[in-house]
Backbone as a ProteinNet text record, in pm:
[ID]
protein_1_A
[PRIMARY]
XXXXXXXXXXXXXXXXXXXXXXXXXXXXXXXXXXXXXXXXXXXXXXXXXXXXXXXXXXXXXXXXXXXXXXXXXXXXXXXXXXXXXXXXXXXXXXXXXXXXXXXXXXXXXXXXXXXXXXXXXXXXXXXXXXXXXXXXXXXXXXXXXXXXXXXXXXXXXXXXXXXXXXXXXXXXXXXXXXXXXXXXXXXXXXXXXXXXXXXXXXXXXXXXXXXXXXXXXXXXXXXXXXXXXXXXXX
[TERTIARY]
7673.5	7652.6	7753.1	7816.5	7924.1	7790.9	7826.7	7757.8	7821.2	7835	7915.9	7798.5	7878.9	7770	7860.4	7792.5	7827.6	7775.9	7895.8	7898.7	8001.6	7967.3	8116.6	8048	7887.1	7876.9	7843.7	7814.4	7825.6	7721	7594.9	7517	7472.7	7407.1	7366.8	7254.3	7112.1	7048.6	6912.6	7045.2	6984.1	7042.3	7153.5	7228.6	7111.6	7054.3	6919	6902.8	6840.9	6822	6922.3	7043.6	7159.8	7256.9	7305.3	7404.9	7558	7560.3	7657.1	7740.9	7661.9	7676.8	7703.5	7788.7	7755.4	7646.3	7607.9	7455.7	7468.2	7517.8	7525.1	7511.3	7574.1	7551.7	7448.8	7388.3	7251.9	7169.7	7180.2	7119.1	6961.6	6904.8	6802.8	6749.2	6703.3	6662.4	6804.2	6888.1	7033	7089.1	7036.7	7129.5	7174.8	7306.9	7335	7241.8	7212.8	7109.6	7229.8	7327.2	7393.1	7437	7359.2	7382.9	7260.4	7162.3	7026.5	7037.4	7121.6	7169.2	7231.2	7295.4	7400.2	7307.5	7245.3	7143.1	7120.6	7014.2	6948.7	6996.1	7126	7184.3	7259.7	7274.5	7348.9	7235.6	7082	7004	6943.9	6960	6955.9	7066.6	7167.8	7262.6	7402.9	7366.6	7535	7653.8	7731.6	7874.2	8020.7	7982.5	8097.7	8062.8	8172.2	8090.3	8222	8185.1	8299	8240.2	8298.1	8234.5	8318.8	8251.5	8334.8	8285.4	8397.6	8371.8	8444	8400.1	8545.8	8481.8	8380	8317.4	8334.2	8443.8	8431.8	8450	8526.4	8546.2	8619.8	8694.3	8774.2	8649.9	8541.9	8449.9	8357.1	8324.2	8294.8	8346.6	8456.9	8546.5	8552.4	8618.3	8612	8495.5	8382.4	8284.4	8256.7	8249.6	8223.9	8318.9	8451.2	8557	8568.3	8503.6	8461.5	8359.5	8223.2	8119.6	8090.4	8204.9	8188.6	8383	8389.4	8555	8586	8491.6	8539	8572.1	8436.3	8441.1	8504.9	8602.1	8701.5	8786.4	8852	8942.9	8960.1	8836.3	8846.6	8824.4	8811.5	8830.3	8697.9	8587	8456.9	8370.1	8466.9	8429.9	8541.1	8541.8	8682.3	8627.2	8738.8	8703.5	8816	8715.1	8788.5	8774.9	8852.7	8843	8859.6	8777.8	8820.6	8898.3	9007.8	9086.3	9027.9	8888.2	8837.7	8688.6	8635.2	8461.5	8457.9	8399.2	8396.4	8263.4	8188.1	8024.3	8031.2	7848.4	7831.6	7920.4	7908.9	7971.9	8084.7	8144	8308.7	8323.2	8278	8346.2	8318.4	8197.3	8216.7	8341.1	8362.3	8464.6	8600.9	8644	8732.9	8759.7	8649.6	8667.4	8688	8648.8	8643.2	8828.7	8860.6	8991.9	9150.5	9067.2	9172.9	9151.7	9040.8	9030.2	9057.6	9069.7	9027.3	8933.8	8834.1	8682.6	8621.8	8629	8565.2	8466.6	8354.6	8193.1	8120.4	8049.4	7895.1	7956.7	7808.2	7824.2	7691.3	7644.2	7547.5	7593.3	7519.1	7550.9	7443.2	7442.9	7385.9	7400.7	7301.6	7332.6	7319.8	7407.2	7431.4	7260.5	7195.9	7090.2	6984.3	6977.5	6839.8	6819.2	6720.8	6647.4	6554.7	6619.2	6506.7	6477.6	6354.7	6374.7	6390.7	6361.5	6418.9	6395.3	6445	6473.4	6623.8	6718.3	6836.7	6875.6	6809.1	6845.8	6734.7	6616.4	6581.7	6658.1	6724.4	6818.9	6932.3	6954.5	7107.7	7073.2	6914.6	6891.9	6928.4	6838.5	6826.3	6974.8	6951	7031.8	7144	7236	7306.9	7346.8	7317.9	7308	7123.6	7108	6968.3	6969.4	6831	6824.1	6693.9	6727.3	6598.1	6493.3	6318.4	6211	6174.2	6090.7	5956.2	5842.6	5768	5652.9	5591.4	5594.6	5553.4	5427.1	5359.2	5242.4	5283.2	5429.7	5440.1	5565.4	5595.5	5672.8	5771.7	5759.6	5781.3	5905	5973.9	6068.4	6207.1	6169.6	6254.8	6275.6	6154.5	6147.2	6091	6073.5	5988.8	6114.9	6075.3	6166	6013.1	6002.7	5978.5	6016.9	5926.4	5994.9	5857.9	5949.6	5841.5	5857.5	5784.4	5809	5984	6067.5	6189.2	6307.9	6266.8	6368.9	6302.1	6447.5	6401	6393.2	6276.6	6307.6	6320	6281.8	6312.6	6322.6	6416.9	6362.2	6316.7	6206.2	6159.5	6243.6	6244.5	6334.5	6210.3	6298.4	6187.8	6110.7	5930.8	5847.3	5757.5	5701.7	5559.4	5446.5	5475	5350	5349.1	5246.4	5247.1	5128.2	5175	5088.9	5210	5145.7	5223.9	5290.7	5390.6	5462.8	5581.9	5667.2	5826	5886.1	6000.4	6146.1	6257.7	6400.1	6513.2	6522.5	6533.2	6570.9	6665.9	6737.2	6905.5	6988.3	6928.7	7038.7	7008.4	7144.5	7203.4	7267.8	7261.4	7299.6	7401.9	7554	7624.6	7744.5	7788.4	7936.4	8017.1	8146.3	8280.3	8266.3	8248.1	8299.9	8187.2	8042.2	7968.2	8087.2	8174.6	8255.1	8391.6	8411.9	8500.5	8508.5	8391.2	8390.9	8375.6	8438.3	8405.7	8528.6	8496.3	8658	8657.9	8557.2	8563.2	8573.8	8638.8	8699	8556.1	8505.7	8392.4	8284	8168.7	8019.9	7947.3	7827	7697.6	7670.2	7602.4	7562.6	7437.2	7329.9	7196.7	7138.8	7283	7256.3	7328.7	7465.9	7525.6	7532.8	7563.6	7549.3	7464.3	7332.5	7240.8	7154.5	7134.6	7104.5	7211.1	7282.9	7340.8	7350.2	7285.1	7282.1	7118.4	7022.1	6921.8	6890.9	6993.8	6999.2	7041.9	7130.4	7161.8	7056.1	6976.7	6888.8	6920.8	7028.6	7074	7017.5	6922.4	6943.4	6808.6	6803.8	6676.6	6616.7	6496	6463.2	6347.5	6368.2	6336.3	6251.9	6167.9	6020.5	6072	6064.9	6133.1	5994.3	5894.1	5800.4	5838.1	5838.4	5905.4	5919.6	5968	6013.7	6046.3	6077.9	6143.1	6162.6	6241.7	6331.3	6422.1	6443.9	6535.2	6580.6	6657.1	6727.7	6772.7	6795.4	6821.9	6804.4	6673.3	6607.1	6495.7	6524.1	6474.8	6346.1	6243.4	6092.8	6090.1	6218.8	6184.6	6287.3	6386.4	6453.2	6367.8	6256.4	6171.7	6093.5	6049.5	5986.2	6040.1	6180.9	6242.5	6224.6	6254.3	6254.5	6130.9	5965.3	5870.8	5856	5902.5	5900.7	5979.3	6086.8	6155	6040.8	5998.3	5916.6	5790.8	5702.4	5664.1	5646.3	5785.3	5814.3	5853	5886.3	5935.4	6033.2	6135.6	6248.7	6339.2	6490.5	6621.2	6653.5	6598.6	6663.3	6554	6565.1	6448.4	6461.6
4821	4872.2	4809.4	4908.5	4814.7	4848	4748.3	4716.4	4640.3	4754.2	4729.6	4650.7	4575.2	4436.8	4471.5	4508.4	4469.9	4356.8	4262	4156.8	4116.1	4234.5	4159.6	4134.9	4139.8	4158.1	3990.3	4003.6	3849.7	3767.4	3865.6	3802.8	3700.6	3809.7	3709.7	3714.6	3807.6	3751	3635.9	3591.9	3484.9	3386.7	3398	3249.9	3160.1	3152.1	3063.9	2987.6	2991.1	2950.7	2857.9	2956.1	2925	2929.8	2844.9	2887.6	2792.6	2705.1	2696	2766	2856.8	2938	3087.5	3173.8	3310.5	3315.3	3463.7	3497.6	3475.3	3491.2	3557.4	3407.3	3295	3170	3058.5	3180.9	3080.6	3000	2874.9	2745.4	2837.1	2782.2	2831.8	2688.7	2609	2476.9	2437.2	2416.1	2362.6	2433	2565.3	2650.2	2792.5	2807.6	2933.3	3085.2	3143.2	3270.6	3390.2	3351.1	3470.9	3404	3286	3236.8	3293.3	3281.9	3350.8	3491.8	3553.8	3689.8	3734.6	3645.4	3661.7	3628.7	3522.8	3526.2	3672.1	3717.5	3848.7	3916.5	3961.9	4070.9	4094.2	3971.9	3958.7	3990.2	3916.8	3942.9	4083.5	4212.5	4278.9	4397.7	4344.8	4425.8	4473.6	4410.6	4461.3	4356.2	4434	4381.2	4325.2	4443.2	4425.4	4464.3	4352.8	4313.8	4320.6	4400.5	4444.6	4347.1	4260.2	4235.1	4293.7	4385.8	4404	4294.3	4254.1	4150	4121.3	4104.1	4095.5	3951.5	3889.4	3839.1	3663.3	3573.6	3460.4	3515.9	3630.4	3714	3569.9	3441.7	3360.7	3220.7	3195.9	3097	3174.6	3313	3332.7	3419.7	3428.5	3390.5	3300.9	3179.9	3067.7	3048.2	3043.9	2993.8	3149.3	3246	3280.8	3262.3	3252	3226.9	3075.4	2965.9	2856.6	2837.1	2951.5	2962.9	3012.5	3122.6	3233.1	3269.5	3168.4	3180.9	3281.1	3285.5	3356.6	3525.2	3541	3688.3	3771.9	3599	3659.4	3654.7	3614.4	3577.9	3771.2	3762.9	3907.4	4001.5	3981.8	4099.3	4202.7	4117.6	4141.5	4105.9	4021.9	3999.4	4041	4182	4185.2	4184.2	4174.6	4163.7	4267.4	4333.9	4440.2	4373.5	4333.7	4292.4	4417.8	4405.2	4539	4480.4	4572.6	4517.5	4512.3	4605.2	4604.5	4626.5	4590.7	4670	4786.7	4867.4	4996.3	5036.1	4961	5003.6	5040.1	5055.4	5059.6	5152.5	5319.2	5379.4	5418	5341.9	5324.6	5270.1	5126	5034.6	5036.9	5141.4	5212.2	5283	5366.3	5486.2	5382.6	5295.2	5184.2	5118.5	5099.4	5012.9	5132.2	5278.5	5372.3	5356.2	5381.6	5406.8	5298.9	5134.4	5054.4	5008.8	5055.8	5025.1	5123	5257.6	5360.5	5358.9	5376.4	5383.8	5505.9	5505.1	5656.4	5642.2	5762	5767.4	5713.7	5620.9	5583.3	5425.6	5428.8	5255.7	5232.5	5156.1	5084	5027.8	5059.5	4988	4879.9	4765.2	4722.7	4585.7	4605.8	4544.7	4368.5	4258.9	4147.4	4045.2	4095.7	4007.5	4058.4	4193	4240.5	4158.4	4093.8	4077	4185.9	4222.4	4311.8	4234.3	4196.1	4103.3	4233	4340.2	4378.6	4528.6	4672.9	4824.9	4845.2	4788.2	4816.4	4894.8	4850.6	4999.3	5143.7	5120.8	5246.2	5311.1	5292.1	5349	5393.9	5307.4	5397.2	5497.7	5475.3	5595.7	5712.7	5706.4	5847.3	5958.7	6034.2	6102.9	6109.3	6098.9	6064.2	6173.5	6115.3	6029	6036.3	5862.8	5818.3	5737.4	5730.3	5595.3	5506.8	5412	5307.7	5275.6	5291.1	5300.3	5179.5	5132.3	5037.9	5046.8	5056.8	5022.8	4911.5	4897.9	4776.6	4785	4640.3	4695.3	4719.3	4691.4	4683.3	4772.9	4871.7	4975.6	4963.4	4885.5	4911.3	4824.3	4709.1	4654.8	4762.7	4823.5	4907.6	5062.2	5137.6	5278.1	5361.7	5451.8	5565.5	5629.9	5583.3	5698.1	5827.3	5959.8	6056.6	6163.5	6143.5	6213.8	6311	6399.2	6480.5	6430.4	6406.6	6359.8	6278.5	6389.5	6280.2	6269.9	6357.7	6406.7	6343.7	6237.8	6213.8	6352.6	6340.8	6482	6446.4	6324.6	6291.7	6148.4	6109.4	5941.6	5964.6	5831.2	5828.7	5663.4	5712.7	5592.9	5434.2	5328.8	5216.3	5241.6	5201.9	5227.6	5107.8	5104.3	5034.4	5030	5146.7	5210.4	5096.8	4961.9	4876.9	4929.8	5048.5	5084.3	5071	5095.1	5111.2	5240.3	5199.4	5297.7	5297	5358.2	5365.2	5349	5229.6	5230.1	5214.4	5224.9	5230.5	5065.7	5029.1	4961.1	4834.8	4921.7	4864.3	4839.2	4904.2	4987.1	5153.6	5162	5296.7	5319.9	5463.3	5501.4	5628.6	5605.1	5699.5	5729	5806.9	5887.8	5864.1	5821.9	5852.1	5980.1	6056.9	6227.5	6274.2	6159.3	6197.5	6182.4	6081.7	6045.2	6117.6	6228.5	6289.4	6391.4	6380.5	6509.9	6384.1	6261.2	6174.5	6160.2	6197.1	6234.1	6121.3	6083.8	5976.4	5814.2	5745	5576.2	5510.1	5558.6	5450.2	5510.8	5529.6	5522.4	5468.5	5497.4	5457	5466.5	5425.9	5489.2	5500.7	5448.1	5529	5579	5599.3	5663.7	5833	5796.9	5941.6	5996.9	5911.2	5941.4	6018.9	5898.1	5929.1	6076.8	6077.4	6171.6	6329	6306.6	6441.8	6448.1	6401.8	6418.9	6492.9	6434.8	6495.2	6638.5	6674.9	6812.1	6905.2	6839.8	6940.3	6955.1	6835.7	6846	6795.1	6655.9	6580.1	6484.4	6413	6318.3	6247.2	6193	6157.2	6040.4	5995.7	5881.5	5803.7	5709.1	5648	5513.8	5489.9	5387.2	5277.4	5194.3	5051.8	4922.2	4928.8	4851.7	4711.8	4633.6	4484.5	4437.8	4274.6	4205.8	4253	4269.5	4322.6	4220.3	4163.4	4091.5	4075	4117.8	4106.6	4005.4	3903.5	3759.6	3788.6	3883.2	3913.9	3810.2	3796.8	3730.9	3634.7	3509.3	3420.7	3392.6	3513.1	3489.2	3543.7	3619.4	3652.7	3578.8	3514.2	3402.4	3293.3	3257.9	3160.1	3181.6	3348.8	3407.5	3360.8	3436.3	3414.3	3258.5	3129	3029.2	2999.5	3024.2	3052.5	3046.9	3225.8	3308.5	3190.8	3129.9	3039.8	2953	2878.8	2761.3	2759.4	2920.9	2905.7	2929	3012	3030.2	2862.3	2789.7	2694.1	2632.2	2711.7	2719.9	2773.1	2746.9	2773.3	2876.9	2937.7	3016.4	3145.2	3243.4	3352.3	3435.8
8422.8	8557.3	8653.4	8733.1	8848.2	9009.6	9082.6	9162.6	9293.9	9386.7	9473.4	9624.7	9635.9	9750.7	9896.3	10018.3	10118.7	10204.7	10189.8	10223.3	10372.7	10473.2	10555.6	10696.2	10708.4	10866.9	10903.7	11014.9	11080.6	11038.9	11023.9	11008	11164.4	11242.6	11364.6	11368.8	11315.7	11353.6	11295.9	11173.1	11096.3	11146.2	11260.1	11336.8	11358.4	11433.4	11492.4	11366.8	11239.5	11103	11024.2	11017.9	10943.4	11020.2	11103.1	11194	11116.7	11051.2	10995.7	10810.2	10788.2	10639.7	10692.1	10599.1	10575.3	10517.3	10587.1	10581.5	10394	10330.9	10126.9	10075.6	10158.6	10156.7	10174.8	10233.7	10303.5	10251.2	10234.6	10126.3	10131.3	10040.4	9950.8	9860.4	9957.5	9821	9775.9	9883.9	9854.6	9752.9	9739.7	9636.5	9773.3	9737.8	9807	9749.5	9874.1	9829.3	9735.2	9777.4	9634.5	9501.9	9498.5	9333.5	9280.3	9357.3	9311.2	9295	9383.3	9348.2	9267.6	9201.2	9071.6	8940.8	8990.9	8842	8814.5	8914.7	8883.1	8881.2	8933.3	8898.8	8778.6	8713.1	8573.5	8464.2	8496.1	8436.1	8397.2	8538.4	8521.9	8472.9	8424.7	8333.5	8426.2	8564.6	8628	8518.2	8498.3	8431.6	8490.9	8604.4	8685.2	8878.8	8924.9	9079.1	9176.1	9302.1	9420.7	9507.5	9549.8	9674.1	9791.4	9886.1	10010.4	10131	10175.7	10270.4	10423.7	10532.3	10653.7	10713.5	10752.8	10818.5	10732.3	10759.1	10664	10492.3	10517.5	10378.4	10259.9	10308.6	10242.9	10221.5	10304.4	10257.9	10135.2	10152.7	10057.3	9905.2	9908.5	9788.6	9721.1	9802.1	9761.3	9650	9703.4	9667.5	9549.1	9508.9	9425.2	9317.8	9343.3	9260	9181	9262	9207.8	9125.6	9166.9	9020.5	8909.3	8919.9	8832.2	8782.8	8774.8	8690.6	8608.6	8479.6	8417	8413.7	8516	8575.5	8660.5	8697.1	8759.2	8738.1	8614.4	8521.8	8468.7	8423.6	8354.8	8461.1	8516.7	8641.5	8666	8627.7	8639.2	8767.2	8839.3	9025.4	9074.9	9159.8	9257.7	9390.3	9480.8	9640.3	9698.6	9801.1	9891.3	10034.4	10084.5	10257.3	10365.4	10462.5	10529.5	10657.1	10656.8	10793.2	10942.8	10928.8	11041.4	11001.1	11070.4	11073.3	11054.4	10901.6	10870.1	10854.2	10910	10907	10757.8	10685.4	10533	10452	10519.9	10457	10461.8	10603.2	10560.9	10441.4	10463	10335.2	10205	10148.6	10056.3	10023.6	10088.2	10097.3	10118.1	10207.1	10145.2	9998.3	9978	9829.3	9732.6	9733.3	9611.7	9670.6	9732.1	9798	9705.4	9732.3	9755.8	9624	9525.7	9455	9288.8	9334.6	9261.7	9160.3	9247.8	9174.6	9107.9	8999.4	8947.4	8873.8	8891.5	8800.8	8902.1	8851.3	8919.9	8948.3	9016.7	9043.4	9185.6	9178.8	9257.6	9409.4	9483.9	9646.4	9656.6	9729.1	9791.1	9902.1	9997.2	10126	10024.6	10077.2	10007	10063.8	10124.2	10202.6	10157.4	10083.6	9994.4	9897.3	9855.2	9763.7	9644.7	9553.1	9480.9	9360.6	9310.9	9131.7	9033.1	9102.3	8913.7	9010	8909.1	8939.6	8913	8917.8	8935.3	8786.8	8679.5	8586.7	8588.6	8641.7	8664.8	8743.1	8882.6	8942.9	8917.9	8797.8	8711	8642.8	8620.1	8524.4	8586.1	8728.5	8774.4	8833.2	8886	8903.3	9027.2	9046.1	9185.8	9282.6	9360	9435.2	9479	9481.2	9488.5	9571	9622	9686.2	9612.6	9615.1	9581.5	9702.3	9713.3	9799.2	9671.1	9835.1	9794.5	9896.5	9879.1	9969.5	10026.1	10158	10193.7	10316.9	10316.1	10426.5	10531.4	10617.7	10753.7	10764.7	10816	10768.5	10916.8	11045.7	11188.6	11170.9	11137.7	11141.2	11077	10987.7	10895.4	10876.9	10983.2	10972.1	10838.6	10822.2	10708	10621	10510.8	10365.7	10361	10410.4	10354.7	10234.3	10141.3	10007.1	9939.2	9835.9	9768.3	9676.9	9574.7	9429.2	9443	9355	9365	9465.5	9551.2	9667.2	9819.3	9872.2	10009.4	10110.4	10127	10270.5	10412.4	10450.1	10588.3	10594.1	10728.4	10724.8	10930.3	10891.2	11031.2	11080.2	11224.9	11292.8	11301.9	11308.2	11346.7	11456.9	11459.1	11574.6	11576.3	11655.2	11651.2	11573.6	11463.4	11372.6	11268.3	11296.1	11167.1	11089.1	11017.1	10857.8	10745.6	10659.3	10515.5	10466.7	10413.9	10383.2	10275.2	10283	10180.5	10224.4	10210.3	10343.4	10172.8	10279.6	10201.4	10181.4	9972.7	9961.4	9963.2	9996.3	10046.2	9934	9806.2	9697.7	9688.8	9679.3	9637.8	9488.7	9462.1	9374.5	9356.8	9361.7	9374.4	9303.8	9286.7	9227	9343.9	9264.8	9368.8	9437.7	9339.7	9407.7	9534	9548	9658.6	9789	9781.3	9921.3	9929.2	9855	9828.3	9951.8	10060.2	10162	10318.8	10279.3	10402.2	10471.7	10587.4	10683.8	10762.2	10812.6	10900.9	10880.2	10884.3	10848	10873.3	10969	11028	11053.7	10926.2	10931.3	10833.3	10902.6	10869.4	10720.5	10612.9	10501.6	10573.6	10670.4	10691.7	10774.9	10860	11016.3	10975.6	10869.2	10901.9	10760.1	10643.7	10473.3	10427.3	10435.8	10378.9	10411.5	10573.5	10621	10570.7	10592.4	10543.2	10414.9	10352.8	10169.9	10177.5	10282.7	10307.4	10352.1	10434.3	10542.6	10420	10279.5	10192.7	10067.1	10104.4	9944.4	9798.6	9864.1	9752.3	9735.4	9802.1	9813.3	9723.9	9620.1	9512	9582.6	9505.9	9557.5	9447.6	9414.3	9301.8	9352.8	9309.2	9402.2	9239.3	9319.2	9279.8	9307.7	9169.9	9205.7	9179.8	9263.2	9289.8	9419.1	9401.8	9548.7	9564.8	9707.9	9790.9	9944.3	10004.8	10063.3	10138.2	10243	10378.5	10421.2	10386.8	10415.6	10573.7	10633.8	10761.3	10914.2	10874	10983.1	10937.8	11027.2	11007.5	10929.6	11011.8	10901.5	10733.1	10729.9	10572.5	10511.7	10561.8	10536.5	10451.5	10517.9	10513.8	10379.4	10402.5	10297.3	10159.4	10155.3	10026.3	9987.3	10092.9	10017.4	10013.7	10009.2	9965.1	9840.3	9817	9684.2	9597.9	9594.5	9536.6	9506.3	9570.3	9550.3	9524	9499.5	9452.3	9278.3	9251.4	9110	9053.5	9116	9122.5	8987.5	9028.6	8914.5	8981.6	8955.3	9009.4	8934.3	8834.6	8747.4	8744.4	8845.3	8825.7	8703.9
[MASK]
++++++++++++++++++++++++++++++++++++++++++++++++++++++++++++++++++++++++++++++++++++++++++++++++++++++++++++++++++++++++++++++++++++++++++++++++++++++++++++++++++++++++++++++++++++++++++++++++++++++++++++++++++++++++++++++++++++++++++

């Protein structure tokens, strides 16, 4: 599985918390939170890893290129820098670009936490998105779907019930970005939605953690979940 990580935003509003780390860096029980991400994502069968990055894009190089040598020896960790802020689904559409990316391959935001789904999502059909259900649905907004097709998404509200939100992996083909004209958007303001308006767009329920390193209280969360598995090695 290749598995493309966006990794380039500032990460502010985990500053308060972590104000001296990139957010992908963020100690975790004096372990950085994307070594824990690399466990699991190796565990779960990714082979090969993009990181796109602009934001301290060279502290965290460094530091993956120092833990994971060999993968980058073989050319199983590459890095795409963006010259500017290309929002998600620019820098998708950058990296298929600078990289020539063809077939499938996995998205995801570098601050999600999922413990496991990432090969049911290869299973399914592309372009997908990965849902989970959670009790408090108002920080993150509504995934509406029929069986396997998203049909609507609702914006963030006040409504704290339960519901389905977007995982913060994707599942896509080069040739989905083959109709993207514009340098600078959204994957879930302008992508995703118009994969919806045509009736592409799948959606695959991903039963597991689920994890937003974003902000401070689920920050906290994750190093929780850590301690109480209480092992460095999930």
């Amino acid at each position: 599985m290749k598995l493309l990580i966006l990794a380039g935003g500032k990460g502010t509003r985990l500053k308060s918390a972590v104000p001296d780390f990139p957010k992908v860096l963020a100690p975790i029980n004096n372990k950085p939170f994307l070594d824990f991400q690399m466990i699991n994502w190796l565990s779960q069968g990714v082979s090969s890893f993009i990181f796109i990055l602009h934001h301290d894009a060279a502290v965290i190089m460094d530091h993956i290129i120092a833990q994971y040598p060999e993968l980058y020896k073989k050319k199983l960790i590459e890095f795409v820098i963006e010259p500017t802020p290309l929002d998600t689904g620019g820098a998708v559409a950058n990296a298929i670009k600078e990289l020539n990316i063809a077939g499938k391959f996995l998205v995801t935001n570098a601050d999600t936490w999922l413990g496991s789904g990432l090969s049911d999502l290869w299973k399914s059909n592309s372009p997908s998105l990965g849902i989970v259900s959670v009790p408090n649905i108002s920080r993150f907004g509504k995934v509406n779907f029929d069986k396997d097709k998203v049909t609507s998404f609702e914006e963030k509200n006040n409504k704290s019930e339960e519901g389905y939100i977007n995982a913060g992996i994707f599942f896509f083909d080069a040739i989905d970005f083959n109709f993207c004209n514009d340098k600078i958007f959204s994957l879930e303001r302008n992508f995703l939605p118009s994969l919806v308006a045509k009736g592409k767009l799948g959606a695959v329920i991903l039963n597991t953690d689920f994890i937003d390193i974003g902000v401070p209280s689920d920050y906290n969360a994750f190093r929780l979940l850590i301690e109480s598995k209480k092992t460095n090695k999930l």
